[in-house]
Steps between C-alpha positions, in 0.01 A plus 500: 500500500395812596585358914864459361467890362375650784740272784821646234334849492519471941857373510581815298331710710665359853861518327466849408350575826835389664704606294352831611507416877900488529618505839620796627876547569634596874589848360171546375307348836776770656399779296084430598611466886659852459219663338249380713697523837541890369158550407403358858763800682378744240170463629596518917667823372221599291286459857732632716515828293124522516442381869821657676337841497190366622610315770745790558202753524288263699793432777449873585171442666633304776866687640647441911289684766589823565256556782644505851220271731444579812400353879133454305678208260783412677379410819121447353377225724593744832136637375328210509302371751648202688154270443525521126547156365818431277348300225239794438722806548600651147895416464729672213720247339742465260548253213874378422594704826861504414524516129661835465835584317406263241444519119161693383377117429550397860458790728176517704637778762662815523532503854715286753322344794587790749331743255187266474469423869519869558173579213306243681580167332402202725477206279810390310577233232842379553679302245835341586774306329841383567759579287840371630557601838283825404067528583374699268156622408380396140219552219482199279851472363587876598740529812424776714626627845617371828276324705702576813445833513135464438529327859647751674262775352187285642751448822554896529139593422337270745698619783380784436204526416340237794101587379549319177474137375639360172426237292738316329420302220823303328332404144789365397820314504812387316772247477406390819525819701243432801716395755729791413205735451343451889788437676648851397154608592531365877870655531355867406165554550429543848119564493283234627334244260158401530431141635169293474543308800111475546263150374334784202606448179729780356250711331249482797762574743618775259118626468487483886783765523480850557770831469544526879658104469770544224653809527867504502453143319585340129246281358713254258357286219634283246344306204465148538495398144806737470731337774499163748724687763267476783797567805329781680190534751396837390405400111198571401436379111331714213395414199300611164221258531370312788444220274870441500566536893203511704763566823541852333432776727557744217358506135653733266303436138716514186457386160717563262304574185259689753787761605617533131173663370490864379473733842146574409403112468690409836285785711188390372588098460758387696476683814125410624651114379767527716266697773236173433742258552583619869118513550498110407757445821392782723785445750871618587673764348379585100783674280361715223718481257503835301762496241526403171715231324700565187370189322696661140829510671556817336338805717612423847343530869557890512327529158184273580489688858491844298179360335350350772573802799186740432233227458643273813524886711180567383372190625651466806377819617134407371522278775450729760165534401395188418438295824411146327825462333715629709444256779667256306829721414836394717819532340514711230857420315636737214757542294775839583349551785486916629347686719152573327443117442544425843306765652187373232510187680568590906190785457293235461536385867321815578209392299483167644495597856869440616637861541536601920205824530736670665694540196317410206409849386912574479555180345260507249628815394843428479448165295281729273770742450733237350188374270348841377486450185268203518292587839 
């Protein structure tokens, strides 16, 4: 009896219960979309009211070069010694080489090419897509400039400026651009490309070169986990890891997560990683990459570079004096690349033996003009 009770007492319980649960009409469900889908832009509001004049106030650190180089930058391997070897000279380079004119959440330059060739720039990641009939240089989804005219400031500068080699590194394609990408290349630039036609491997053969041997010359890499095109003798591939493609003549460290730490994290973490990683391979060209990533989405390359510029200067020029690490610094790529960044980076041929004694006592001077505040 008291079963029967208690089973009647439940029943009660579970009607009321959903008679209280009624199902919500469309107008209602509308009305809770509404509020919460304002509540959500109420809140990007409520953080871009508070963040805009951060980010604002931040963006100020890093603003175009207003510093006019000179012979010292712009024609900076003229005062180095023929015998230096390429994969141990210190080469400014700059990361997203073409993303300029873009949105603050895609721009990674201020400068064209012809301005960066001119401060001493040497290394450049090109990234390419099609776009109709168009090439165009891109940044994720962001659409930059013209990749043709990036040709024909590498074709102007190089005949030119014969005592200087480039290297070329195309990171990236899109929508199938490769064929387009190279044979635009051919048609423009004139300068010679570098062949391995020896039985070393690429890196050795690479290692085995010295100044003297490549001036005048572009050194051209791609990524072969990036692209299959493989139509051209003077490749040479690159990758992050050796792991991936042990063929790679260049390693260029990146890890996402790495790059996205606080400024102060990624000088004291990320960068002897990156520096350890090339000591694991110990061959080819290494590219230090010294810029930060916006994991947030929200602060933007010039941002991150504005926290990152004194403590990367600072180390850079540290260098000089420390012998043990510096042996294993190559490229050194940056984000809004000027005159002062460069000139942190080519000094340090001085201090690794590569400067011409005739001249080393101007050059050294000259480079240190450009970096006074940190030398």
């Amino acid at each position: 009896m008291q079963d029967s009770h208690a089973a009647t007492a439940a029943d009660l319980d579970e009607n009321l219960s959903k008679k209280g649960r009624r199902k919500l009409t469309r107008r209602e469900q509308g009305r809770i979309a509404l509020i919460v889908i304002g509540a959500f832009f109420a809140l990007i509001a409520l953080l871009a009211v508070i963040l805009a004049p951060i980010i604002a106030e931040g963006n100020k650190v890093i603003t175009a070069d207003a510093v006019s180089p000179d012979v010292h930058l712009t024609e900076w391997m003229s005062f180095v010694s023929d015998d230096a070897p390429i994969t141990k000279l210190a080469i400014p380079g700059s990361h997203d080489s073409g993303c300029r004119e873009m949105p603050w959440y895609g721009a990674t330059q201020d400068l064209d090419f012809a301005g960066q060739l001119e401060r001493g720039v040497r290394y450049f990641d090109i990234r390419v897509k099609k776009r109709g009939d168009d090439m165009i240089i891109f940044h994720g989804p962001v659409n930059g400039v013209d990749y043709e005219g990036i040709l024909r400031d590498i074709d102007e500068f190089m005949d030119a400026h014969p005592s200087e080699f480039l290297i070329l590194d195309f990171s990236h394609f899109k929508n199938d651009s490769e064929s387009d990408v190279f044979r635009l290349f051919d048609e423009i630039v004139s300068a010679e490309r570098l062949v391995n036609d020896t039985s070393l491997s690429d890196a050795e053969f690479l290692d085995s070169l010295t100044l003297g041997a490549v001036r005048g010359k572009c050194i051209v890499f791609i990524d072969p986990d990036e692209t299959d095109f493989r139509d051209r003798d003077y490749f040479f591939f690159r990758t992050n890891s050796k792991d991936d493609a042990p063929d790679a003549a260049m390693v260029s460290p990146y890890v996402k997560v790495y790059s996205g730490r606080s400024a102060g994290q990624f000088m004291k973490k990320t960068i002897p990683y990156y520096i350890d990683c090339f000591k694991g391979v110990g061959e080819g060209f290494f590219v230090l990459q010294c810029q930060l990533t916006d994991n947030a989405l929200i602060f933007g390359p010039r941002y991150r570079e504005g926290e990152l510029k004194d403590r990367a200067n600072t180390f850079l020029a540290g260098l000089y004096e420390d012998g043990e690490e510096l042996a294993n610094i190559n490229i050194v790529m940056r984000d809004f690349v000027d005159c002062e960044k460069c000139a942190l980076t080519v000094r340090l041929n001085v201090a690794k033996g590569y400067a011409e004694k005739e001249t080393e006592e101007e050059f050294l001077a000259a480079l240190d003009r450009f970096a006074e505040a940190y030398v």
